[in-house]
RODO-673451 format. One record per residue (C-alpha): residue number from 1; residue in one letter; x negated, y, z. Coordinates in Angstrom, 2 decimals, always signed. Each point is the difference from the previous one (the first is absolute). Layout:
N
+-----+-----+---------+---------+---------+
:   n : res :      xx :      yy :      zz :
+-----+-----+---------+---------+---------+
: NUM :   A :       X :       Y :       Z :
...
+-----+-----+---------+---------+---------+
END
This chain:
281
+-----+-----+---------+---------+---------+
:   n : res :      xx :      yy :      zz :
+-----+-----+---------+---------+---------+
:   1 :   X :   -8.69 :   +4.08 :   +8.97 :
:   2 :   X :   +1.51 :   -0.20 :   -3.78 :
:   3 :   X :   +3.91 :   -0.93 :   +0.59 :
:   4 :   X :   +2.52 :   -0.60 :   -1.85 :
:   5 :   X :   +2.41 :   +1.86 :   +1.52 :
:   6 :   X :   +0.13 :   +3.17 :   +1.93 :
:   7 :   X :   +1.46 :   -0.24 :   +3.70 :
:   8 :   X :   +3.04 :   +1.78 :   +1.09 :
:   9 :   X :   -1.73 :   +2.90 :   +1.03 :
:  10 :   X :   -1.68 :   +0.33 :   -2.94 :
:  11 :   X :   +2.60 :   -0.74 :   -2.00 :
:  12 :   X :   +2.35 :   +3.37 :   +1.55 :
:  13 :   X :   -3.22 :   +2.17 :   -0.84 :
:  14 :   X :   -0.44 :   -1.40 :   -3.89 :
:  15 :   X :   +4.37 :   +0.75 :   +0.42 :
:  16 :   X :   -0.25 :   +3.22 :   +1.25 :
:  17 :   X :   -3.17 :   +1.17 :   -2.40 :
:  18 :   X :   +2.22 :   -0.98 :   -2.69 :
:  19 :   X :   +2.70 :   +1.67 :   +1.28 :
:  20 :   X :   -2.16 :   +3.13 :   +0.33 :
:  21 :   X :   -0.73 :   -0.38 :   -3.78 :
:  22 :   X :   +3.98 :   -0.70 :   -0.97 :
:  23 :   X :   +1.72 :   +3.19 :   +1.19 :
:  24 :   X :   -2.35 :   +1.96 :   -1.77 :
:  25 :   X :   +1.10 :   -1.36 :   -3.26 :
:  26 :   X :   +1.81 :   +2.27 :   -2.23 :
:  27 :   X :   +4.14 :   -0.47 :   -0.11 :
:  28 :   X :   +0.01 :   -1.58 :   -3.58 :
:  29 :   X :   -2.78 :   -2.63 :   +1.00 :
:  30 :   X :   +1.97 :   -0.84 :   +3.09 :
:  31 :   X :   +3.08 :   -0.39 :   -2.07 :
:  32 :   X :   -1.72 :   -1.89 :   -2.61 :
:  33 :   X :   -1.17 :   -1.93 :   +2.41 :
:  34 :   X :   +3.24 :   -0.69 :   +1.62 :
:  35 :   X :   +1.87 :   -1.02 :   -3.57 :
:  36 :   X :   -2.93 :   -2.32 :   -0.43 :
:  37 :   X :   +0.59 :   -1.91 :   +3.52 :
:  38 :   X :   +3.82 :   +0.02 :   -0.27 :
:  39 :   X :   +0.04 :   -1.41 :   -3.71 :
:  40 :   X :   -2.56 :   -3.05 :   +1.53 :
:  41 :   X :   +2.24 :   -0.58 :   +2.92 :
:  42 :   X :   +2.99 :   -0.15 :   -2.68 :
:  43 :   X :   -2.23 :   -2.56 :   -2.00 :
:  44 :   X :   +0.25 :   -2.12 :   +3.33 :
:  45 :   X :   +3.78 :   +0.76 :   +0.64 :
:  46 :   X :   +1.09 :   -1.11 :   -3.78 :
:  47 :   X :   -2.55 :   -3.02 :   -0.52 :
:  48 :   X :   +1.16 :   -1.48 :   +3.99 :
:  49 :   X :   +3.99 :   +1.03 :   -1.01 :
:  50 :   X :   -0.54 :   -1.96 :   -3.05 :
:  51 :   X :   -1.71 :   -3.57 :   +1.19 :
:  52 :   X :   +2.65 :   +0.02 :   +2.89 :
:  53 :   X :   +3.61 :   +1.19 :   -1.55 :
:  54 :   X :   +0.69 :   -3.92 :   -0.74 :
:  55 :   X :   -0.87 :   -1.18 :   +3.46 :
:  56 :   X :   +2.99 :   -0.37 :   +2.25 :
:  57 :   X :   -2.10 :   -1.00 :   +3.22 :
:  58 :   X :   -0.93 :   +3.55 :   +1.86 :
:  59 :   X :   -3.19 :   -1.14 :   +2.03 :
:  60 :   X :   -1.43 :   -1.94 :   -3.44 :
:  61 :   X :   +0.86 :   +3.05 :   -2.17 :
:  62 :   X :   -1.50 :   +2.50 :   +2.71 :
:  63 :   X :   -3.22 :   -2.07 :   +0.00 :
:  64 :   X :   -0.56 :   +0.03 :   -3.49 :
:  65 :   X :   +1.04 :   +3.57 :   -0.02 :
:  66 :   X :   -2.28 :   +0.41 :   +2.47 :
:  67 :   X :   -3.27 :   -1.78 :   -2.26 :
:  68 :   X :   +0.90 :   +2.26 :   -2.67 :
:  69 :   X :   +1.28 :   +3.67 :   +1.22 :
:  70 :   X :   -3.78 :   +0.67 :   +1.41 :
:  71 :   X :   -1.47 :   +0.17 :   -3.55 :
:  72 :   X :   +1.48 :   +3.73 :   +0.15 :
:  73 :   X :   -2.26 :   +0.61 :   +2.53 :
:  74 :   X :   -3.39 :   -1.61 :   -0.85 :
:  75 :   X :   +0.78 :   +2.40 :   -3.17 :
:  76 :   X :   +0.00 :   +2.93 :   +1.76 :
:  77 :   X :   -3.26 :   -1.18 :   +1.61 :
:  78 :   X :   -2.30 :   -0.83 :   -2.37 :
:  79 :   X :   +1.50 :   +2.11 :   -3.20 :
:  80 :   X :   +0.87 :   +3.35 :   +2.12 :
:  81 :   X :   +3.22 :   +1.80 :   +1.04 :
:  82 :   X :   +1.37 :   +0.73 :   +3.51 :
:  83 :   X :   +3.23 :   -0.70 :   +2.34 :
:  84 :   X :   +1.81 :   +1.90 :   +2.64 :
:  85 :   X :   +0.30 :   -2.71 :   +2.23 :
:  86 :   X :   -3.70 :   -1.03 :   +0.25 :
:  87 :   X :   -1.24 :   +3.71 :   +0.06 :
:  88 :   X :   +2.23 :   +0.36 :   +3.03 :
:  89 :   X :   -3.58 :   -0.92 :   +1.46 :
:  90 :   X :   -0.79 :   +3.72 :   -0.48 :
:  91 :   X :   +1.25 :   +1.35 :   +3.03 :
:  92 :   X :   -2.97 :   -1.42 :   +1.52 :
:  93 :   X :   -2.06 :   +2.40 :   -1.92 :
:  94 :   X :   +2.09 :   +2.82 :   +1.42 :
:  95 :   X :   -0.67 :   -1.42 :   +3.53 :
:  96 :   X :   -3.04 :   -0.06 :   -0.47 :
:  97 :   X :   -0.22 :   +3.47 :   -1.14 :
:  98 :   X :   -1.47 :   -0.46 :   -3.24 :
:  99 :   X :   +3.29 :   +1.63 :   -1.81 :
: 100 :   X :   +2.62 :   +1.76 :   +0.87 :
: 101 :   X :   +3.89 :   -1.75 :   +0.11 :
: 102 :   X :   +1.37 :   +2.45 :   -2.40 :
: 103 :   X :   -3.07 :   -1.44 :   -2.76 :
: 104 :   X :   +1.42 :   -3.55 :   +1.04 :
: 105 :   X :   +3.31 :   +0.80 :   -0.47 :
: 106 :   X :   -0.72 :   +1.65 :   -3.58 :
: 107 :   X :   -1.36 :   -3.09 :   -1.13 :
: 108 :   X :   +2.11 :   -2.28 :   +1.09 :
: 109 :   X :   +3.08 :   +2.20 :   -1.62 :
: 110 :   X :   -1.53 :   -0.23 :   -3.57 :
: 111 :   X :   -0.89 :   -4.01 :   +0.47 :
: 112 :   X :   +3.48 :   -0.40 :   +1.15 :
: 113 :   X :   +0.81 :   +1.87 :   -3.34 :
: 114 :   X :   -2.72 :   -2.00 :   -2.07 :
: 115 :   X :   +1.34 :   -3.34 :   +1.15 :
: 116 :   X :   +3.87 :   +0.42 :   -0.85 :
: 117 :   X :   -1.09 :   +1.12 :   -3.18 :
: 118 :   X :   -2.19 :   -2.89 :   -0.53 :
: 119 :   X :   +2.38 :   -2.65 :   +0.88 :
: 120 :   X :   +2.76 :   +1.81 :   -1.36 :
: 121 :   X :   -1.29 :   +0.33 :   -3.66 :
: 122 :   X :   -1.08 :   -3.71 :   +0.35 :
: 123 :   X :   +3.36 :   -0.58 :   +1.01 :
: 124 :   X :   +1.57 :   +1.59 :   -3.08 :
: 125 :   X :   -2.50 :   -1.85 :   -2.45 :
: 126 :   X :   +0.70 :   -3.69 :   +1.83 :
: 127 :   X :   +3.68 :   +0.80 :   -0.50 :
: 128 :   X :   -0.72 :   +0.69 :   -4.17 :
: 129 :   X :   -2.14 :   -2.43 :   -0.24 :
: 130 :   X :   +2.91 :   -2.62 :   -0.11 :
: 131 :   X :   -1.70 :   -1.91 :   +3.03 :
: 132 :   X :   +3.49 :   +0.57 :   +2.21 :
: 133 :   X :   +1.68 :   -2.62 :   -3.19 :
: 134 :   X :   -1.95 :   -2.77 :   +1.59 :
: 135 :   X :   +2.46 :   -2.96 :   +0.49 :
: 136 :   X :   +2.44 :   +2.04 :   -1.86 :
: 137 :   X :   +0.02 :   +3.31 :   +2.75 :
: 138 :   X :   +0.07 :   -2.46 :   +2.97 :
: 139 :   X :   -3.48 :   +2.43 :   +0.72 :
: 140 :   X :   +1.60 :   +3.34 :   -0.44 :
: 141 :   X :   +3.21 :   -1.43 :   +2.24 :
: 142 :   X :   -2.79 :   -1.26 :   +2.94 :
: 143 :   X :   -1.17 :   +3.85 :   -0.44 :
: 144 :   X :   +3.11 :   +1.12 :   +0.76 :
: 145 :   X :   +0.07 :   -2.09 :   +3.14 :
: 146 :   X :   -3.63 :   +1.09 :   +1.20 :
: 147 :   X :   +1.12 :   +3.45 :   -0.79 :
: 148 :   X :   +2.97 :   -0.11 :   +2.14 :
: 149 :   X :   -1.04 :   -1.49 :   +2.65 :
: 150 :   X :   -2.92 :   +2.39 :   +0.63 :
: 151 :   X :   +2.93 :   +3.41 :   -0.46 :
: 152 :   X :   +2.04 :   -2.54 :   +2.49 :
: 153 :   X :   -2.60 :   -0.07 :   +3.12 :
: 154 :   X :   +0.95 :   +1.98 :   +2.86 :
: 155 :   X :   -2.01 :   +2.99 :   +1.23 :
: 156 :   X :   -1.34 :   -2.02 :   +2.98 :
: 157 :   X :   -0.64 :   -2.84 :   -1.82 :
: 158 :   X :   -2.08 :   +1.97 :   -2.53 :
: 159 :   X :   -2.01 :   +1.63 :   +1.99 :
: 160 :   X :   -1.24 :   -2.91 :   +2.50 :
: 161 :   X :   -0.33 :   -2.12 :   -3.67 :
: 162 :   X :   -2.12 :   +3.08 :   -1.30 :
: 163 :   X :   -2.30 :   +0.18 :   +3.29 :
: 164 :   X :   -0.42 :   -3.76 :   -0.01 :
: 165 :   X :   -1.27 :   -0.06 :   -4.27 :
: 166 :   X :   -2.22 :   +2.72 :   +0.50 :
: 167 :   X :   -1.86 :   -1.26 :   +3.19 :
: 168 :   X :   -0.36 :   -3.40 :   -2.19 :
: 169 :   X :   -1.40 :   +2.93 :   -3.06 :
: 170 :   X :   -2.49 :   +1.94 :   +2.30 :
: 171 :   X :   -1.38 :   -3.08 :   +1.20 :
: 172 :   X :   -0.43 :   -2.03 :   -3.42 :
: 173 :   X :   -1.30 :   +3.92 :   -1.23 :
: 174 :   X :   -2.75 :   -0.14 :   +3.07 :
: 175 :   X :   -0.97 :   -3.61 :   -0.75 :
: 176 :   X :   -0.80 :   +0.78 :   -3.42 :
: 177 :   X :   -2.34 :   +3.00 :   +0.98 :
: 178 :   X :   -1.51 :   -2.40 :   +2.86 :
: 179 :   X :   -1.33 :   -2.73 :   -3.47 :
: 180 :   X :   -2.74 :   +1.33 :   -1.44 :
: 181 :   X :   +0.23 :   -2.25 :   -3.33 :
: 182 :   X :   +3.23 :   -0.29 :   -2.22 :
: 183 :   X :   +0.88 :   -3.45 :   +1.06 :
: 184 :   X :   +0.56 :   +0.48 :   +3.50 :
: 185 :   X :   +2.17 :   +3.06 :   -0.92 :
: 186 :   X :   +2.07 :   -1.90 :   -1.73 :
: 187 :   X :   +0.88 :   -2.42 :   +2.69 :
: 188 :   X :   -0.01 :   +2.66 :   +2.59 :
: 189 :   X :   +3.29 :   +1.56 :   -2.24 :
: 190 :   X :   +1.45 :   -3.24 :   -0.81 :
: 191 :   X :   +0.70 :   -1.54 :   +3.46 :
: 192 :   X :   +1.48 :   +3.50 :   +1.77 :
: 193 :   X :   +1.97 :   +1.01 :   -3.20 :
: 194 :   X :   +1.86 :   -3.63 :   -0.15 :
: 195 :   X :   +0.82 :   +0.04 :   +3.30 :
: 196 :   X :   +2.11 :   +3.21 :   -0.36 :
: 197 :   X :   +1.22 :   -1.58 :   -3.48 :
: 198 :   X :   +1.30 :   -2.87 :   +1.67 :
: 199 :   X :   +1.55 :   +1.55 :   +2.82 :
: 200 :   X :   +1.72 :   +2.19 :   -2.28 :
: 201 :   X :   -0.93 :   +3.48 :   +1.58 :
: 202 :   X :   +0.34 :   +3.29 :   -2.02 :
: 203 :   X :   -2.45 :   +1.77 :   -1.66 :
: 204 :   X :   +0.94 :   +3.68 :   -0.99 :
: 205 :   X :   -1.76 :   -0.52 :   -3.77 :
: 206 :   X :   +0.74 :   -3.71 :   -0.75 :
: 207 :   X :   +3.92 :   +1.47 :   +1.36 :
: 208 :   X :   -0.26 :   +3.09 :   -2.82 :
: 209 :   X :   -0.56 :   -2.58 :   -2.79 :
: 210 :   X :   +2.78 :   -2.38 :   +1.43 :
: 211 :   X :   +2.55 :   +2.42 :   +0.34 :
: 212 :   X :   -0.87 :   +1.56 :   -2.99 :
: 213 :   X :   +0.10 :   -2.91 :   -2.20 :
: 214 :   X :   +3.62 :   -0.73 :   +1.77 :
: 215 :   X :   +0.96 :   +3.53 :   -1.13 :
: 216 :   X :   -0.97 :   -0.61 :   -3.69 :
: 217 :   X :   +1.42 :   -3.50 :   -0.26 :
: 218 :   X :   +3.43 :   +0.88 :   +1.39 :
: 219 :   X :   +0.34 :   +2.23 :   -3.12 :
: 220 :   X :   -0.02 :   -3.31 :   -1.93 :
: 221 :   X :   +3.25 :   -1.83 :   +0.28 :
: 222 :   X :   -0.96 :   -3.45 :   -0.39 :
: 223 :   X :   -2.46 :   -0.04 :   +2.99 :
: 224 :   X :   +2.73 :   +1.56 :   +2.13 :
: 225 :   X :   +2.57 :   -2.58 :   -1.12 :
: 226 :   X :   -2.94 :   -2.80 :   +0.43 :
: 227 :   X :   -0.77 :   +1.39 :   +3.91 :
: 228 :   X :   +3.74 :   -0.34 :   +0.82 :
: 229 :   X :   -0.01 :   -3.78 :   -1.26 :
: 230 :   X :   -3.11 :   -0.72 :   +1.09 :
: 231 :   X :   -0.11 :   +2.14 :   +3.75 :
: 232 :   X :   +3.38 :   +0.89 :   +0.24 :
: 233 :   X :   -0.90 :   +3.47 :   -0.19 :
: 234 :   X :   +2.89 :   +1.98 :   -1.40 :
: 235 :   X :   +0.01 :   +2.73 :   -2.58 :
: 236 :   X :   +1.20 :   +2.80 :   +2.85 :
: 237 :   X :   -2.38 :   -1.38 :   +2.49 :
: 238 :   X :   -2.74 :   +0.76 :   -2.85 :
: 239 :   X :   +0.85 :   +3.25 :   -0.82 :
: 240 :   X :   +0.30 :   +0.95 :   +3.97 :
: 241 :   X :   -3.36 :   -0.84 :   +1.15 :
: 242 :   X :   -2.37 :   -0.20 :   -3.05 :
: 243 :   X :   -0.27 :   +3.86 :   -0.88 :
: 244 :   X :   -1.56 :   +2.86 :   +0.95 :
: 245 :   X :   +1.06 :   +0.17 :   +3.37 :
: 246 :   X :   -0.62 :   -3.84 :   +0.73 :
: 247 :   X :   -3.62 :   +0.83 :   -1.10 :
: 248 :   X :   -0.42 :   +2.64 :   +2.93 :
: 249 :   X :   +1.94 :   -1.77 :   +2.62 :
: 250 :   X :   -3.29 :   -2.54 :   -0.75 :
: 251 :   X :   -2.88 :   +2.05 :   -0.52 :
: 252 :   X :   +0.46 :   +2.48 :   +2.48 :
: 253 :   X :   +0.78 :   -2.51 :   +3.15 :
: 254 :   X :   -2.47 :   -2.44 :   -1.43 :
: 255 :   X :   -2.50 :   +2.59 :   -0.82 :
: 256 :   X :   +0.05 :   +1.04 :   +3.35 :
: 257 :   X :   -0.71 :   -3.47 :   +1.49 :
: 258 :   X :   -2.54 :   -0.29 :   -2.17 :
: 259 :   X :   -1.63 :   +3.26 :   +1.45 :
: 260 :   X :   +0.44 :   -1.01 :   +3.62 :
: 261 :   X :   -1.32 :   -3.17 :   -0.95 :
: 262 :   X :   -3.27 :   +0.95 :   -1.36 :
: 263 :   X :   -0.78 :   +2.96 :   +1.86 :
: 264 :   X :   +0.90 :   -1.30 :   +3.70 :
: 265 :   X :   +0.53 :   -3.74 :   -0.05 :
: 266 :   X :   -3.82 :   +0.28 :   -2.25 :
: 267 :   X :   -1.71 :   +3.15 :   -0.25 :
: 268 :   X :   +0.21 :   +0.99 :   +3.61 :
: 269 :   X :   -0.90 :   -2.69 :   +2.00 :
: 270 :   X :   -3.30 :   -1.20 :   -2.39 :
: 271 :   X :   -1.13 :   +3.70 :   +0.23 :
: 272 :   X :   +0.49 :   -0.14 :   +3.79 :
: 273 :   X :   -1.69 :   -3.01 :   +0.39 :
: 274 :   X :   -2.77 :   +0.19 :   -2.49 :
: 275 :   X :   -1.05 :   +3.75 :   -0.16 :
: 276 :   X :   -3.07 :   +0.85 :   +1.38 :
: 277 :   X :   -1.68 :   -3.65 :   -0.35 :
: 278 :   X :   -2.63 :   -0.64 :   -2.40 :
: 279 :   X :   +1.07 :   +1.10 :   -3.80 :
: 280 :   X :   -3.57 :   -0.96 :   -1.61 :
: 281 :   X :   +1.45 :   -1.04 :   -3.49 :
+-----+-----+---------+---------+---------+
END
């Protein structure tokens, strides 16, 4: 029968074949790759942090937020590039025995790579491209906020945030490989993609162009005075968490939710469950 969609089963065999076909890729193709799907996902981050700084309400600003940020992702869909978080999926490959967990790891090292230079780079064009001055800096001072409070989460709290985005990522990746036309792919990212949005869980790329951003707009003086009137952020409290160190006291708990996240709360069970059923494509 001609469908429209592939079934779950079908859909972790067209996953794992492309797995198969992505850790033999060459490092600089990964990488490229990688700077391609974090510089989309920092499209997202700047174009939702820019319809929402103004709104004072958290749920309505999360919602739109939520309507916009996912345009990163269709992106990387239909125009190319690749994350960490939704290649987390690979480990099913390596259960499956099709590639070994040393090739997995290897690739997702260099997307990891790819992305923070992607977002970062975007990052350091959005912040010379004057778009921060909006409302006279009241954007670059809401950076500053988003910034801090992503260097401000506890370990804990990042990880469990990390595993609960990238379940919400694996799935909304899966849906889009179960539509067969572009259409359906799109909804199948929207819907799982706002929901993490809107609950305001943490994503290890859309969190390297945040705190990134944060670290380039503290060095401008008016945003920093701006977030203190505005958020009541103070100058030390800036300069404590928004550096170097506040970027790996987020990406390495949050990175690691977002590995659990994929590769047990996802990856395992749907290969458990599915492998072995009918993968006729």
């Amino acid at each position: 029968m001609n469908k429209h969609y592939y079934t779950p089963a079908e859909v972790l065999d067209v996953n794992m074949t492309a797995g198969e076909e992505k850790v033999q890729l060459p490092i600089f193709k990964l990488i490229l790759l990688g700077i391609m799907a974090g510089a989309f996902v920092a499209f997202g981050a700047v174009a939702s942090s820019t319809a929402i700084f103004g709104v004072t309400d958290l749920g309505t600003s999360r919602l739109i937020a939520g309507c916009i940020f996912p345009v990163g992702l269709m992106m990387i869909t239909f125009a190319g590039g690749e994350l960490i978080t939704s290649n987390c999926m690979l480990v099913a490959g390596v259960m499956d025995k099709r590639f070994g967990v040393w090739v997995m790891i290897r690739t997702l090292a260099c997307l990891y790579l790819g992305n923070l230079i992607g977002a970062s780079v975007i990052a350091v064009v959005v912040y010379f491209s004057d778009i921060l001055n909006s409302s006279n800096g009241a954007l670059g001072a809401y950076m500053l906020k988003v910034a801090y409070g992503k260097t401000s989460l506890t370990p804990v709290a990042a990880v469990c945030s990390g595993i609960l985005c990238n379940i919400l990522v694996c799935v909304a990746s899966l849906k889009a490989i179960a539509s067969k036309d572009i259409a359906g792919k799109v909804w199948a990212l929207f819907f799982p993609i706002m929901l993490f949005v809107v609950s305001g869980f943490e994503h290890c790329v859309a969190d390297m162009f945040y705190i990134v951003m944060g670290m380039i707009a503290a060095m401008n003086e008016k945003y920093v005075v701006l977030a203190e009137e505005l958020y009541g952020l103070t100058t030390a409290q800036i300069d404590a968490a928004i550096n170097i160190g506040g970027f790996f006291s987020n990406q390495i708990p949050v990175t690691i939710g977002n590995i659990i996240g994929g590769m047990v709360f996802v990856a395992l069970p749907i290969f458990v469950i599915h492998k072995g059923k009918s993968c006729n494509k």
